[in-house]
N, C-alpha and C positions, 0 to 999 in steps of 0.2 A: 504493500500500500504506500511507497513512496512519492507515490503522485498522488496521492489525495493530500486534503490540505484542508486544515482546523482551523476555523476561527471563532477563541473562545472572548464570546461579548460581558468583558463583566465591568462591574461602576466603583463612583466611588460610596453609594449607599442605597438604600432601597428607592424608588419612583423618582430613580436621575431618567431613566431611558434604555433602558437594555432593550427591551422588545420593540421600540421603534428601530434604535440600531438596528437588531438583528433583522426588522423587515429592509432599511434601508441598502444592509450589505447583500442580502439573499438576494433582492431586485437588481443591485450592482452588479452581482458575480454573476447572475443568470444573465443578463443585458452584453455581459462579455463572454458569453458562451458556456459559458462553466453549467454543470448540473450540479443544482445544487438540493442541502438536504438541511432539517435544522433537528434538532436535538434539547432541551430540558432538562438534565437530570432530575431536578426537584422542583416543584412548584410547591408552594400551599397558599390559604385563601382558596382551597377547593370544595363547591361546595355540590354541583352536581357534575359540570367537564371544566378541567384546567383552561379558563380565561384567554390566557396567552399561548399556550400551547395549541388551542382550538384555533385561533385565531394564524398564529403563524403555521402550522401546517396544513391549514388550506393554501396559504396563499405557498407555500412551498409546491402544493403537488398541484398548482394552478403555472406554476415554472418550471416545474419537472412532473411529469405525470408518472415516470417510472418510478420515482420516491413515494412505495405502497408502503409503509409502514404504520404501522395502527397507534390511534393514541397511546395505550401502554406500551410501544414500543420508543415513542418519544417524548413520551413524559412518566419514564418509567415508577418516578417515586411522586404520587397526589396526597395532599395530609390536606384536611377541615381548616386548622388552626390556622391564623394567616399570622403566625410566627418564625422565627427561627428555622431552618431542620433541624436542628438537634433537640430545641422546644416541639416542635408538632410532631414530630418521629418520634417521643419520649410519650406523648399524650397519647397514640396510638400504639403506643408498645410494641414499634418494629424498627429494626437494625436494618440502616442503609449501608446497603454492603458497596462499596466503590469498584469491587471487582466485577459488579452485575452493571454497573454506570458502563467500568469499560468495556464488557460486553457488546453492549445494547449501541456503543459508539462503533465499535467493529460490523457490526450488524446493517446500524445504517449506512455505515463506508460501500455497503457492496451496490447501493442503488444513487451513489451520489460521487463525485469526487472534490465537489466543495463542502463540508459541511459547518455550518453556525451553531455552534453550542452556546446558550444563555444561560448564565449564570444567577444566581440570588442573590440577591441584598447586594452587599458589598465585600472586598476582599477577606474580610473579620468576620462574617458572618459565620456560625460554628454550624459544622454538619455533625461533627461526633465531640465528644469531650475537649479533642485538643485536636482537634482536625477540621480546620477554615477551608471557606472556599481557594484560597490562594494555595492550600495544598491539595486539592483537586483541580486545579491549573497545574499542578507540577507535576501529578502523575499522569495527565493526560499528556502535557508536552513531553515527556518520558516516553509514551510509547506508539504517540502520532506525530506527524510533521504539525505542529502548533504557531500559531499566531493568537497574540493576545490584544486585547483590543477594551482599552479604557474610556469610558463616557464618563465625562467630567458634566454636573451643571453649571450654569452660570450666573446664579441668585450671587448676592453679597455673601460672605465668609466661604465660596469657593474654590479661591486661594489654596487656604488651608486645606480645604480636603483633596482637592487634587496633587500640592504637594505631597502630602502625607501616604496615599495612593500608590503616586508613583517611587518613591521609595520606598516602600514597601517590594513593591514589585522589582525595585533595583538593587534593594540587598538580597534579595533572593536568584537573582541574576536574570531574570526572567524579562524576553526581550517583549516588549511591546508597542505599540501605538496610540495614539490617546486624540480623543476630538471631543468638544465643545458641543452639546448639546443643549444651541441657544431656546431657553422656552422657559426660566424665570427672570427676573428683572431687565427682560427685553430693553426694555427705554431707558434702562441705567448703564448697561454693560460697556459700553464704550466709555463710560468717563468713570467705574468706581474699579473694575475689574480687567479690563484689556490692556491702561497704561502699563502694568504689569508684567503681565504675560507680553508683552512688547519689547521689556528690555528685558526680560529673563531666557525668555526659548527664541530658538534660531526657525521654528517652524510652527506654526498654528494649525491645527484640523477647525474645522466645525464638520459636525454631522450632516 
């Protein structure tokens, strides 16, 4: 599978934008040819079919109609609780095993060769006692060609979270990409937030 290619959409906290990204990139890589495919590990806030997961695998197999995978197959882990994983997986008294994630990612590799895997919350987010999302970014990138891909918002005090984000993700060596996903303080961002990032970074995304 060294020509398939992961890109895992994750933020710097919960409702920055992952699942617009993810329709953003899935529409991009289909637009360039790619077949693509999207992926969930865990959602919760489920209360009859996964929100987002519903949502982007249609529009997945509206891009690629050979990508049949069933909702439990890309959104293998649903919990009620619109908490945590490690909170909602603990209220339902079941172990997220990361071995059945990479599975279920092998799985869909065989009907796509781009695929969008979306992430929870943010990089700190706990799935097991002492196991974040950012170490389900490292075992994926361990055993897929991986690209990581940060959605920063741009309310006031996003500064700090995006810095914090991305070191995070740079002491762990872990290479990625990061874009601005303008859609809070629209009519501020220019004058409280971008002088900023103007003389700090050599290159700016927006989404």
């Amino acid at each position: 599978m060294n020509n398939k290619q992961i890109y895992f959409i994750t933020a710097t906290n919960t409702d920055v934008g992952k699942s617009y990204a993810s329709e953003v990139f899935l529409k991009k890589l289909a637009k360039n040819g790619k077949k693509v495919g999207y992926l969930k590990p865990i959602e919760t806030g489920v209360v009859d079919n996964p929100l987002d997961g519903t949502k982007l695998l249609t529009i997945t197999k509206e891009l690629n109609p050979d990508f049949k995978l069933t909702m439990k197959d890309t959104v293998p882990y649903q919990f009620k609780l619109p908490a945590a994983p490690f909170v909602s997986a603990k209220v339902e008294n079941v172990n997220i095993d990361i071995n059945h994630i990479i599975s279920k990612i092998h799985n869909a590799l065989k009907y796509c060769d781009s695929l969008v895997v979306e992430g929870a919350g943010g990089l700190f987010v706990p799935i097991k006692k002492e196991y974040f999302i950012i170490n389900l970014i490292e075992d994926i990138s361990k055993e897929f060609n991986t690209k990581t891909i940060l959605i920063v918002p741009s309310n006031l005090g996003s500064i700090n979270d995006t810095l914090l984000s991305q070191n995070a993700l740079e002491n762990r060596k872990i290479v990625y990409d990061w874009y601005i996903n303008l859609y809070k303080d629209k009519e501020c961002f220019e004058d409280v937030t971008m002088p900023f990032y103007k003389e700090y970074f050599k290159k700016i995304n927006f989404l």
